[in-house]
C-alpha positions in Angstrom: 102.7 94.2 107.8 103.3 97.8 106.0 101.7 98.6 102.8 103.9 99.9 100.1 103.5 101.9 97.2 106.3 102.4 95.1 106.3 105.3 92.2 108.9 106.6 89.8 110.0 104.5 87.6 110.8 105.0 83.7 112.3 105.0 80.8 115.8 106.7 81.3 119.0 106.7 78.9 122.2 105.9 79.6 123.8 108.9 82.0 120.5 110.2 83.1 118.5 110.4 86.3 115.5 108.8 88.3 114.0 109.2 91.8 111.9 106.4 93.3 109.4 107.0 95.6 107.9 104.8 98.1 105.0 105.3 100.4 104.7 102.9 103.5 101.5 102.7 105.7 103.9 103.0 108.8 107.5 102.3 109.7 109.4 99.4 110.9 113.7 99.1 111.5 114.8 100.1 108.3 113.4 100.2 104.6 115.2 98.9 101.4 115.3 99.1 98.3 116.3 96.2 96.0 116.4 95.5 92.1 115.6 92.6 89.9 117.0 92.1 86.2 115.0 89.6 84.1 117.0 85.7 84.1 118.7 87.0 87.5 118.2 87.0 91.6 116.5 89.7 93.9 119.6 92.4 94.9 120.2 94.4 97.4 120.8 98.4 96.3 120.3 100.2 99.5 118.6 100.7 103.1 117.8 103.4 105.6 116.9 103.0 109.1 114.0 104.5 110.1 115.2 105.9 113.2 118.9 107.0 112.7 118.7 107.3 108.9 121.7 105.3 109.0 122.3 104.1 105.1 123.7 100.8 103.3 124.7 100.8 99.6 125.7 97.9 97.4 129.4 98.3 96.2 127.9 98.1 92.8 125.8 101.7 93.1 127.8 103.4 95.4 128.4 107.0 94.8 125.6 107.0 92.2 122.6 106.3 94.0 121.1 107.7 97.1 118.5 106.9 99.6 116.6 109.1 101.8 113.2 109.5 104.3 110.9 111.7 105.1 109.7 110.6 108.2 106.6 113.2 107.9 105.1 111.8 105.0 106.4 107.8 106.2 108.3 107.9 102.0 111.8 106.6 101.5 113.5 107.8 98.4 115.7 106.2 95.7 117.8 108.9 94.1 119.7 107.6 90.8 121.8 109.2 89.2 124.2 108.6 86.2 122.5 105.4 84.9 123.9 102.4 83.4 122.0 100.1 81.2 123.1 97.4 83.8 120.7 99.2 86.4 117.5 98.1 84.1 115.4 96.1 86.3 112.5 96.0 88.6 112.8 98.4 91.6 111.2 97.1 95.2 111.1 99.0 98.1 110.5 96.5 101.4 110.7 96.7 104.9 112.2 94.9 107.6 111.8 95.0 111.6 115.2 93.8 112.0 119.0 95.3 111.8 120.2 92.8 108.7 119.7 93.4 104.6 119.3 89.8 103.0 116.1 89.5 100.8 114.4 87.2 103.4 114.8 89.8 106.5 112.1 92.2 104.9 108.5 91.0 105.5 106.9 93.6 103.6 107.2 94.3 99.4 106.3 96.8 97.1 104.7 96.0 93.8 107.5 97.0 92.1 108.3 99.8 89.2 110.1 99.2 86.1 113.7 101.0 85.4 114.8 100.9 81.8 118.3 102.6 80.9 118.8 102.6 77.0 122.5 103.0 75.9 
């Protein structure tokens, strides 16, 4: 399995910006990124694939967020920009050796980071 490391996280108001990092050990098909609000399930946000840098958003962030590699330093990125307070959660980055984004396809989590968005 990869190790992960995510960073980034804060305390953010309402129309501001974040950037997530996440350090993995090595690389597999694709990282992700996904979000958890307290009461509610894991969701997706985004993906990358390793390889192609081919990218997957969730209708609900598109055109606000952004992900990104750098395949020297095996980090995927998490750009956020013009937060809502609907986007506090907990931020995991994961990894997954195959081509398809539901929760169970990754086999490798971050620890999470906190993302709070005040109005």
């Amino acid at each position: 399995q990869v190790q992960l490391v995510e960073s980034g996280g804060g305390l953010v108001q309402a129309g501001g910006s974040l950037r997530l990092s996440c350090a993995a050990s090595g690389s597999n098909y694709a990282m992700g990124w996904f979000r958890q609000a307290p009461g509610k399930e894991r969701e997706f946000v985004a993906a990358i694939s390793w390889s192609i840098g081919s990218t997957y958003y969730a209708a609900s962030i598109k055109g606000r967020f952004t992900i990104s590699k750098d395949n020297a330093k095996n980090t995927v990125y998490l750009q956020m920009n013009s937060l809502e307070p609907e986007d506090t959660a907990v931020y995991y980055c994961a990894s997954t050796p195959v081509p398809s984004f539901r929760v169970t396809d990754f086999d490798s989590w971050g620890q999470g980071t906190q993302v709070t968005v005040s109005s």
